[in-house]
py3Dmol code that shows the C-alpha trace and the ligand (Angstrom):
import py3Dmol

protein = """\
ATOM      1  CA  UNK A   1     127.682 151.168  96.075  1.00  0.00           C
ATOM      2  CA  UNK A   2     126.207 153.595  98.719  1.00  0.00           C
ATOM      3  CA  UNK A   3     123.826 156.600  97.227  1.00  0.00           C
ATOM      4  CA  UNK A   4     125.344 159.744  97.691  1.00  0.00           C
ATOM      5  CA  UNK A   5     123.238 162.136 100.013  1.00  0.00           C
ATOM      6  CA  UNK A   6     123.117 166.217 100.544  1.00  0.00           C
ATOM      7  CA  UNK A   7     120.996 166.290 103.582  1.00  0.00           C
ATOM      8  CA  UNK A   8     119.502 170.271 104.643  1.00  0.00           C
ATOM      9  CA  UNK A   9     119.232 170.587 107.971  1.00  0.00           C
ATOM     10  CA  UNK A  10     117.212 174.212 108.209  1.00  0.00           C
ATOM     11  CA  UNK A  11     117.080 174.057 111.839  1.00  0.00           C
ATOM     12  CA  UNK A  12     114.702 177.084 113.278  1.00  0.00           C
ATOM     13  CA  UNK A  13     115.051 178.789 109.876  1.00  0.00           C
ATOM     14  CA  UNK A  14     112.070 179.269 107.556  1.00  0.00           C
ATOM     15  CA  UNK A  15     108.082 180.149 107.029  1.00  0.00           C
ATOM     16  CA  UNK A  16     105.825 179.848 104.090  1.00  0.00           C
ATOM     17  CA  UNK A  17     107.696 182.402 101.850  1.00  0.00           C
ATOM     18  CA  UNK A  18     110.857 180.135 102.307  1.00  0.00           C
ATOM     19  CA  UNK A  19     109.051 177.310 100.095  1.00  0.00           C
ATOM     20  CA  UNK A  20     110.063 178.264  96.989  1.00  0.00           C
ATOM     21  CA  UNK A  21     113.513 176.958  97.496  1.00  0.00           C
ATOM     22  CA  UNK A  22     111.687 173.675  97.030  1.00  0.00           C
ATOM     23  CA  UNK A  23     110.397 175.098  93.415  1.00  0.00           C
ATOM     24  CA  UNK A  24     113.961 176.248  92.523  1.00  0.00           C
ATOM     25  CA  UNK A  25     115.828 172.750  94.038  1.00  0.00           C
ATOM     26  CA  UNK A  26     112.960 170.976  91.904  1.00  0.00           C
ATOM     27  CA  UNK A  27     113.865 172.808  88.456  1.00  0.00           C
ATOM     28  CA  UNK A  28     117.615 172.714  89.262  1.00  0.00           C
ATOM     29  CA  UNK A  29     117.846 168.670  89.311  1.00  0.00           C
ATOM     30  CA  UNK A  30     114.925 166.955  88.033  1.00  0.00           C
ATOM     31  CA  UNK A  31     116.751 163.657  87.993  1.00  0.00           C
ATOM     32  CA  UNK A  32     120.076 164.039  90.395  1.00  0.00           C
ATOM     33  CA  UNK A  33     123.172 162.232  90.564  1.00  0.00           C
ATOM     34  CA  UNK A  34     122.671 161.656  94.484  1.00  0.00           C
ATOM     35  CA  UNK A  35     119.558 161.938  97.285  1.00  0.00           C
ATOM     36  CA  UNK A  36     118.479 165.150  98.056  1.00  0.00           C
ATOM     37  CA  UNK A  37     116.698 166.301 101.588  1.00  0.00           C
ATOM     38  CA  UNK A  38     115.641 168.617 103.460  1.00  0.00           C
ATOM     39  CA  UNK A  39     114.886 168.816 107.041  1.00  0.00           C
ATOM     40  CA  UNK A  40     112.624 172.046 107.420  1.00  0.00           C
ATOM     41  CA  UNK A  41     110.749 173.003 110.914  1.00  0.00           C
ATOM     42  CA  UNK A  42     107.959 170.825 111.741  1.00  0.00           C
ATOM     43  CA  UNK A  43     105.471 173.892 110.378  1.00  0.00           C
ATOM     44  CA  UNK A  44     106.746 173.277 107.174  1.00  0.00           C
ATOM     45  CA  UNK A  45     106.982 169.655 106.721  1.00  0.00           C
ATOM     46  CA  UNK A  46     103.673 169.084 105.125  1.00  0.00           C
ATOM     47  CA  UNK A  47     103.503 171.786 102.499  1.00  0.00           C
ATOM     48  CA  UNK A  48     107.002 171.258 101.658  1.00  0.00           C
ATOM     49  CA  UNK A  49     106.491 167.292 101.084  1.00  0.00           C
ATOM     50  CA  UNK A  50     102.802 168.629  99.060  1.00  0.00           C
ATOM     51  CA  UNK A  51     105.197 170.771  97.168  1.00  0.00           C
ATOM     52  CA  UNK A  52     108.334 168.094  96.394  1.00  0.00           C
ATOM     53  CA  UNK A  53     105.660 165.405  95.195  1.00  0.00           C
ATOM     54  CA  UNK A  54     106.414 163.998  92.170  1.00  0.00           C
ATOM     55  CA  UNK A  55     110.406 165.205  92.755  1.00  0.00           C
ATOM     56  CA  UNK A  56     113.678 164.084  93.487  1.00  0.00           C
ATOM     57  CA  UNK A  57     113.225 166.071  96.774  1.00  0.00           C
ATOM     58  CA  UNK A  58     112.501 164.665  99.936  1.00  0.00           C
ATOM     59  CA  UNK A  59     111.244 166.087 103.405  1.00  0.00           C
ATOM     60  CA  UNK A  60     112.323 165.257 107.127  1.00  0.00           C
ATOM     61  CA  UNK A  61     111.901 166.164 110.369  1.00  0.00           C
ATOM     62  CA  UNK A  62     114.897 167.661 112.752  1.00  0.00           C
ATOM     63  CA  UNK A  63     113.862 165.417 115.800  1.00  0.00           C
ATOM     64  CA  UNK A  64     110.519 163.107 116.768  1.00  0.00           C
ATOM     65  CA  UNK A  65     109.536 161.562 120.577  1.00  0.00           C
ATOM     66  CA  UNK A  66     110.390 158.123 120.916  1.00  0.00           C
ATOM     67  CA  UNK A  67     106.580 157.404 122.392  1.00  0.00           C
ATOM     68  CA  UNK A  68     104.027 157.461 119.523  1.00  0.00           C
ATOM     69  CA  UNK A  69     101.140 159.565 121.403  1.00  0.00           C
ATOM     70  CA  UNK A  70     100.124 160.764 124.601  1.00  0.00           C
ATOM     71  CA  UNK A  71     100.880 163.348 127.067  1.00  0.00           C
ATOM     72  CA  UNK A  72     104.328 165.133 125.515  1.00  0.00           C
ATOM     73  CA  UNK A  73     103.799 168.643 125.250  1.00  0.00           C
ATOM     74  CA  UNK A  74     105.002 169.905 122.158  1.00  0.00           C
ATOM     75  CA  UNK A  75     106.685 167.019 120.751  1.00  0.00           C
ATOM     76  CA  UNK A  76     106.162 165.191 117.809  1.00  0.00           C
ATOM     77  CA  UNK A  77     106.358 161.551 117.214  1.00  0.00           C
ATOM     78  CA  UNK A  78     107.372 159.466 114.217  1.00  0.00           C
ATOM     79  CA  UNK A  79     104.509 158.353 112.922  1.00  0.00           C
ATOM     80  CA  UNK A  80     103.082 161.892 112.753  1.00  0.00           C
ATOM     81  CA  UNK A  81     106.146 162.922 110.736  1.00  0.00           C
ATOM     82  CA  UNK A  82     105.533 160.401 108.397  1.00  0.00           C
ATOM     83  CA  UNK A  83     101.690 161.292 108.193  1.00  0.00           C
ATOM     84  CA  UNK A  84     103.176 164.635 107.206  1.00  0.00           C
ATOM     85  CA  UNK A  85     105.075 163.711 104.102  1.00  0.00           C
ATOM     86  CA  UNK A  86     108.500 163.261 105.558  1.00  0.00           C
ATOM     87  CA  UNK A  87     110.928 160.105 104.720  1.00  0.00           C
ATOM     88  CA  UNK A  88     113.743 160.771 107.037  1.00  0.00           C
ATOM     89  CA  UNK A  89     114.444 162.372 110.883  1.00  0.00           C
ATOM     90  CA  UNK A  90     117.415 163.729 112.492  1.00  0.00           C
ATOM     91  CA  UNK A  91     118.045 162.073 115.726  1.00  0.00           C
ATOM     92  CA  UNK A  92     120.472 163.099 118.346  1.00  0.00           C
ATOM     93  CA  UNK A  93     121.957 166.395 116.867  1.00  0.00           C
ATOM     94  CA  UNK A  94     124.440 168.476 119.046  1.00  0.00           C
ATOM     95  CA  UNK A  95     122.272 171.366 119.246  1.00  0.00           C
ATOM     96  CA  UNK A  96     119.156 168.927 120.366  1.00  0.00           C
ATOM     97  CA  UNK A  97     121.491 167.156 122.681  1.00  0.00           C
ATOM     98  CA  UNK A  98     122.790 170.425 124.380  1.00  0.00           C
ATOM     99  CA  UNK A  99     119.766 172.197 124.469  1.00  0.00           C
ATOM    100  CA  UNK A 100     117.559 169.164 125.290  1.00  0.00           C
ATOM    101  CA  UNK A 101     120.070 167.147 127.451  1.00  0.00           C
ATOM    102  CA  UNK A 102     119.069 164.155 124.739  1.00  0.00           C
ATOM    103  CA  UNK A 103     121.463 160.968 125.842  1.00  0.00           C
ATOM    104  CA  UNK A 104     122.469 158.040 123.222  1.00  0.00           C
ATOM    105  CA  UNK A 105     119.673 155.917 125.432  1.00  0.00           C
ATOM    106  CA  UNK A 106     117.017 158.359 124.262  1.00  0.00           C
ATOM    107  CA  UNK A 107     118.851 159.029 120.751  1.00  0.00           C
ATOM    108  CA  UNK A 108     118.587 155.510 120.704  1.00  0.00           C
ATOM    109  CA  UNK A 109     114.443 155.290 121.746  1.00  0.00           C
ATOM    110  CA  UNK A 110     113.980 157.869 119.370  1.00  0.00           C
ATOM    111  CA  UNK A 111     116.138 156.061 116.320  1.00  0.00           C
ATOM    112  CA  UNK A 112     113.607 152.783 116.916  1.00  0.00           C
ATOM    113  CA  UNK A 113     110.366 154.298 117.204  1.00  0.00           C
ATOM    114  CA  UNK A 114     111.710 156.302 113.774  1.00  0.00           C
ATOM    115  CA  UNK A 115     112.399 152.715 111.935  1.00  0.00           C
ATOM    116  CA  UNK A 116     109.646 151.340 113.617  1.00  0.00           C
ATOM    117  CA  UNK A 117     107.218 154.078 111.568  1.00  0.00           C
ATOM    118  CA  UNK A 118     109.138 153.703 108.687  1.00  0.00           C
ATOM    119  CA  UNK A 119     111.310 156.916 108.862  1.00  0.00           C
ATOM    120  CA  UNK A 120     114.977 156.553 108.098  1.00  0.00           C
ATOM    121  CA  UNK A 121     117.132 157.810 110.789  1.00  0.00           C
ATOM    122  CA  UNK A 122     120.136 160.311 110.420  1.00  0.00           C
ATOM    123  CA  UNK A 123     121.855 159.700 113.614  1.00  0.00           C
ATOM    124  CA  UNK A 124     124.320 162.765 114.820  1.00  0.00           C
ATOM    125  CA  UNK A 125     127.440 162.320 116.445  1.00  0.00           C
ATOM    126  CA  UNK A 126     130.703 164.378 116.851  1.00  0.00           C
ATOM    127  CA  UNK A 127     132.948 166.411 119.404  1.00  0.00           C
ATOM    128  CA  UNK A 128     133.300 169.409 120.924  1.00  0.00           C
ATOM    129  CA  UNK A 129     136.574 171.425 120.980  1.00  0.00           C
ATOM    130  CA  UNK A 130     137.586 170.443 124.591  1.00  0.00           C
ATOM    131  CA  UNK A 131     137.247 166.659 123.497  1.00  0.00           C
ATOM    132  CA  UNK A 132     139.054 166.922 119.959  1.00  0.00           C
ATOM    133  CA  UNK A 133     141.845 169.226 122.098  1.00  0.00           C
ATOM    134  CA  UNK A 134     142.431 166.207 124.268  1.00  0.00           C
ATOM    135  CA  UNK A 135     142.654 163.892 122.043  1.00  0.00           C
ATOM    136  CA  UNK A 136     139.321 161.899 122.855  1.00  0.00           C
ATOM    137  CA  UNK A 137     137.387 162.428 119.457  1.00  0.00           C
ATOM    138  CA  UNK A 138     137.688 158.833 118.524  1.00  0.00           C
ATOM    139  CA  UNK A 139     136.707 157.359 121.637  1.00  0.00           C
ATOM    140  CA  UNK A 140     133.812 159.933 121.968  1.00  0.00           C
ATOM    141  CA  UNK A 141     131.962 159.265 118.445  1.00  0.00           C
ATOM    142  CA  UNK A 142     133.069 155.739 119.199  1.00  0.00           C
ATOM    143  CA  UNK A 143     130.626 156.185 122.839  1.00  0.00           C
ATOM    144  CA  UNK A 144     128.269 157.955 121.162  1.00  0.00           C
ATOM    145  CA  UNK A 145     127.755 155.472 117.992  1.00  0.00           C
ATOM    146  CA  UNK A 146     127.525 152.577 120.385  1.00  0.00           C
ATOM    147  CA  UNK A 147     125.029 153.750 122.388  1.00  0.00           C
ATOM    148  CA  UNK A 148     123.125 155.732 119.655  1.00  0.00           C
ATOM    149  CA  UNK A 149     122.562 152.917 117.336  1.00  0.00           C
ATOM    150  CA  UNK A 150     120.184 150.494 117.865  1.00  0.00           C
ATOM    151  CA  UNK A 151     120.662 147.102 116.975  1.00  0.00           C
ATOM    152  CA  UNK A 152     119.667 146.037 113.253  1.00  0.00           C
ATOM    153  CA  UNK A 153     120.559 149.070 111.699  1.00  0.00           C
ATOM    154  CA  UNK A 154     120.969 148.530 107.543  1.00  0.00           C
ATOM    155  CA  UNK A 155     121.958 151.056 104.988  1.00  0.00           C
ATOM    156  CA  UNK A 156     118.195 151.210 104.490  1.00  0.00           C
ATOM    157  CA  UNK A 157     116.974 152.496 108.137  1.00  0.00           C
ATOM    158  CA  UNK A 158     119.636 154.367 109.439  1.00  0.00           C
ATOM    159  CA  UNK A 159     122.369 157.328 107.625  1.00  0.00           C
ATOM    160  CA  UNK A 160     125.340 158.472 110.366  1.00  0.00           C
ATOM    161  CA  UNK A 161     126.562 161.944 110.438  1.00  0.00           C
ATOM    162  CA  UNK A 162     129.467 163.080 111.378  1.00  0.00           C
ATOM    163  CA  UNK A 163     129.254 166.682 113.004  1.00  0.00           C
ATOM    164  CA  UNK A 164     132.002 168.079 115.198  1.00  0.00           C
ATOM    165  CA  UNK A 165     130.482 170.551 117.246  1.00  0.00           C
ATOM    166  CA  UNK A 166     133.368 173.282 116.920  1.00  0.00           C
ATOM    167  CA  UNK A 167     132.703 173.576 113.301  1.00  0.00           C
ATOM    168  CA  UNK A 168     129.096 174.218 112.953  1.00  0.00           C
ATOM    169  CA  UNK A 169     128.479 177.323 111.933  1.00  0.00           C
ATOM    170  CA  UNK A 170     131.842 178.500 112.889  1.00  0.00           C
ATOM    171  CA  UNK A 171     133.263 178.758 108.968  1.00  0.00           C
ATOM    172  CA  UNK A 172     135.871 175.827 110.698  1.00  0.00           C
ATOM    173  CA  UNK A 173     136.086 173.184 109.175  1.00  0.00           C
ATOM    174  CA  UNK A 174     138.622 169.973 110.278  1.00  0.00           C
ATOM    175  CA  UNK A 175     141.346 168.690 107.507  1.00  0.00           C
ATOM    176  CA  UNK A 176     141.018 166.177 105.191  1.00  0.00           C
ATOM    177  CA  UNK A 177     142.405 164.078 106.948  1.00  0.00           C
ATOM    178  CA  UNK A 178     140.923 165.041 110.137  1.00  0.00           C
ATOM    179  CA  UNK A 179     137.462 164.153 108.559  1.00  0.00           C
ATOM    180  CA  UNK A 180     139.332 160.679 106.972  1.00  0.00           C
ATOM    181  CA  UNK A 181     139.601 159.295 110.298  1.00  0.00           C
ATOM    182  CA  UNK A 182     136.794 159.997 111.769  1.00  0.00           C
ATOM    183  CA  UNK A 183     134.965 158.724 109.154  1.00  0.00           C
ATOM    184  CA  UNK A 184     137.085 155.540 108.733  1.00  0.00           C
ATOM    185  CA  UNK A 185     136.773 154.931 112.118  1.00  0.00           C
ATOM    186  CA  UNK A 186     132.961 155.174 112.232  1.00  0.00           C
ATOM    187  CA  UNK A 187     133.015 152.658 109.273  1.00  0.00           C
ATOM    188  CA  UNK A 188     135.294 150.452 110.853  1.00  0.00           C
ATOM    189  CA  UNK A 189     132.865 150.619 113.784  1.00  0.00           C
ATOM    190  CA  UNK A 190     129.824 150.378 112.144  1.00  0.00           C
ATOM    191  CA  UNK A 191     131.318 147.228 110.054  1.00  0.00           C
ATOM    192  CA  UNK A 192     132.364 145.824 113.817  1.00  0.00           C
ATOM    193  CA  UNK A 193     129.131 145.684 114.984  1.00  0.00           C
ATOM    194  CA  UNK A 194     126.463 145.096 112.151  1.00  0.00           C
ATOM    195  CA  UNK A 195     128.603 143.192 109.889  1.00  0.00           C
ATOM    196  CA  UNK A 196     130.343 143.729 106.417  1.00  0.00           C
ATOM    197  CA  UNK A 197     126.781 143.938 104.594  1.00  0.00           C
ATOM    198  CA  UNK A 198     124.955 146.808 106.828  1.00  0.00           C
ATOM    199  CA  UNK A 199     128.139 147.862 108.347  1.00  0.00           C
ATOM    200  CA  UNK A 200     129.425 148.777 104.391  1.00  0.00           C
ATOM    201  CA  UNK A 201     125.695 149.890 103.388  1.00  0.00           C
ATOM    202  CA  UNK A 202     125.094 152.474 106.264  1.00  0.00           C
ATOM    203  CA  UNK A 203     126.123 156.156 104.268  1.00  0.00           C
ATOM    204  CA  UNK A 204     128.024 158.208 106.597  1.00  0.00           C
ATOM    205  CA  UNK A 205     127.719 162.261 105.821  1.00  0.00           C
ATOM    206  CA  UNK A 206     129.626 164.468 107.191  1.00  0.00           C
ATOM    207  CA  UNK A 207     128.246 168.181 108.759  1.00  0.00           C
ATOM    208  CA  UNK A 208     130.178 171.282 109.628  1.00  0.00           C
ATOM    209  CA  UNK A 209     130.637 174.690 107.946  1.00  0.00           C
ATOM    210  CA  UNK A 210     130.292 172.987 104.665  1.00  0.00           C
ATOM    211  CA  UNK A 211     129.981 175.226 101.365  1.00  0.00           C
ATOM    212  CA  UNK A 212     129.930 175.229  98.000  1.00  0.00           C
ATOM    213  CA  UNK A 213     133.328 176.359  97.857  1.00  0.00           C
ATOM    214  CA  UNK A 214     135.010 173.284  99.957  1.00  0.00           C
ATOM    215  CA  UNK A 215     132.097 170.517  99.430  1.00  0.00           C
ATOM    216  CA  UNK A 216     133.789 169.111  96.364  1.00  0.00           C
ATOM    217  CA  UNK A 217     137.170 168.684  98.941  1.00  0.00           C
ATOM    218  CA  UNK A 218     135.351 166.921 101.700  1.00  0.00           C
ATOM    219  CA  UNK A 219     133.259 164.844  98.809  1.00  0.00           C
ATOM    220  CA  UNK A 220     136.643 163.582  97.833  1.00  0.00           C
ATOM    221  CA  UNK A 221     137.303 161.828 101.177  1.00  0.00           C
ATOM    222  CA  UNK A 222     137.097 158.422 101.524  1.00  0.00           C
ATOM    223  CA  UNK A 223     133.893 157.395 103.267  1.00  0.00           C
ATOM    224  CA  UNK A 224     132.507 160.329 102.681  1.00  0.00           C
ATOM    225  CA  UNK A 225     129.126 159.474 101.331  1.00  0.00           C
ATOM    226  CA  UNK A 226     127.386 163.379 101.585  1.00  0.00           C
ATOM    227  CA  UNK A 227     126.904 166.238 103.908  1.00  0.00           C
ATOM    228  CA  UNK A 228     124.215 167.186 106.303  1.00  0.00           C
ATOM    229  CA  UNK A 229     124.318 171.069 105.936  1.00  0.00           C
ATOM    230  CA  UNK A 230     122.851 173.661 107.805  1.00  0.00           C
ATOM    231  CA  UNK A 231     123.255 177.703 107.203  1.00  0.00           C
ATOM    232  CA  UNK A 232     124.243 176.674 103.197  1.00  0.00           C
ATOM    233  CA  UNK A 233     121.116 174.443 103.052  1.00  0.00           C
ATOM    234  CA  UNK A 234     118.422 177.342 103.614  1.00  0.00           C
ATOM    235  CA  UNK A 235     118.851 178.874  99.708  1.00  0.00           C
ATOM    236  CA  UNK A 236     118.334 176.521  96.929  1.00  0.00           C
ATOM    237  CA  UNK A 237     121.239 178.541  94.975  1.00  0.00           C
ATOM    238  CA  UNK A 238     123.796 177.545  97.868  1.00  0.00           C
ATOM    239  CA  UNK A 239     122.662 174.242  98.659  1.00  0.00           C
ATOM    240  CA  UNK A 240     122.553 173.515  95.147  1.00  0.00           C
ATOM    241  CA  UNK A 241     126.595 174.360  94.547  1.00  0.00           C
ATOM    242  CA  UNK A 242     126.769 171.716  97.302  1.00  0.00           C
ATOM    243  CA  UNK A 243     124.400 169.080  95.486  1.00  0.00           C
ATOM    244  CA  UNK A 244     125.702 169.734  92.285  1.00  0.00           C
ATOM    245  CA  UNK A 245     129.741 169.008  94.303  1.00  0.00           C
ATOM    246  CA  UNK A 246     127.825 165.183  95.738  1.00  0.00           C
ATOM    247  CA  UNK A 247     126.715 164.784  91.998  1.00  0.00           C
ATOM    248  CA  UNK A 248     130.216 164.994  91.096  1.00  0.00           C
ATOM    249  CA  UNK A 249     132.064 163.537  93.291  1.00  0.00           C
TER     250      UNK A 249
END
"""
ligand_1 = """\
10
13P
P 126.332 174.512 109.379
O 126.363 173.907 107.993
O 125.546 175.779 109.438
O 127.692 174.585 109.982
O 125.480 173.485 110.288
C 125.826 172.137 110.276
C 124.766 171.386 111.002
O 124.661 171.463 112.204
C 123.842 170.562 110.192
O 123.087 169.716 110.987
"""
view = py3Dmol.view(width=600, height=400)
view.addModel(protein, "pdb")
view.setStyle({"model": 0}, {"cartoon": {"style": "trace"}})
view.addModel(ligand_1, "xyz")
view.setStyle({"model": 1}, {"stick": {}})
view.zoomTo()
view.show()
């Protein structure tokens, strides 16, 4: 039975006066139905993780090096992430892979210096417009999750999400069944290559546009084991429609 999760990604959202979502996503679920994270900026990972002790809540970072120190400007590695409080990282989202020009190789550097430290790693995948417009999404995430992935991963050290690009942030969301197949594929995949144990343990979320208005809908999809959420994530009274949804799905 994999553990529901409602992952927050807050991207470059938030200062100190956006901690007390933490406060209000404490008193809302004391003891939830599924995982609940949140991914704020790096500024705010250790007095967010100070401030969820003793909570259901836990803190992780949006992206780490795959080196552990040395002469990276600006970067952070895994280790230090974890020294901060934080539990999980993102690894290998669209927006880092655009912006960043991050490859599955280094997606895939990044995902074993994250396990290596302890961290478990939320791998991104998903397709842009063009590719699902053509037809390629399958063999795309399919790329993407091969080369991602290191080898080894369990349901313990590694969480896949599912992100199309054209629907983040865009109020778009795919169909049901849209989101079905991707995610059965990615299962089918992940069963392929790391066996029926890991390859059944591994929780897949999916990310895009998701609300509290359609997160019960997409919670109802098979293989559908949570959301990683970004613009609904950054208010406790939003992201808690959607955690509330997980709890009941
Ligand atoms: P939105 O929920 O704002 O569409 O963002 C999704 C996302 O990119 C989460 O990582």
């Amino acid at each position: 039975m994999r553990r529901k999760l409602a992952a927050g990604n807050w991207k470059m959202n938030g200062t100190a006066a956006s901690l007390g979502e933490i406060d209000a996503l404490k008193q809302a679920f004391p003891a939830p139905g599924c995982e609940i994270l949140i991914c704020p900026p790096a500024t705010l990972i250790h007095r967010m993780s100070e401030r969820a002790t003793g909570s259901a809540v836990m803190v992780g970072g949006q992206d780490c090096h795959w080196q552990e120190t040395g002469a990276h400007t600006g970067d952070i590695s895994a280790g230090m992430l974890k020294d901060a409080g934080a539990s999980h990282v993102i690894l290998g989202h669209s927006e880092r892979r655009a912006d960043h020009h991050e490859t599955d190789a280094i997606v895939r550097a990044k995902a074993e210096a994250a396990r290596a430290r302890g961290l478990v790693a939320i791998i991104c995948c998903g397709e842009s417009l063009e590719t699902r417009e053509g037809g390629e999404t399958l063999a795309h995430v399919g790329r993407q999750i091969a080369g991602s992935l290191p080898d080894g991963c369990t349901g313990t050290n590694t969480v896949v999400a599912y992100e199309p690009i054209w629907a983040i942030g865009t109020g778009k969301v795919p169909t049901l069944a849209e989101i079905g197949e991707v995610h059965d594929f990615i299962r089918a995949e992940l069963v392929a290559r790391f066996g029926p144990g890991a390859g059944n343990d591994i929780r897949l979320l999916y990310g895009g546009s998701v609300k509290p208005v359609n997160a019960a809908e997409i919670f109802g999809v098979a293989n559908v084991d949570g959301a990683l959420v970004g613009g609904a994530s950054l208010k406790a009274g939003d992201f808690g429609g959607i955690v509330a949804a997980l709890e009941n799905a």
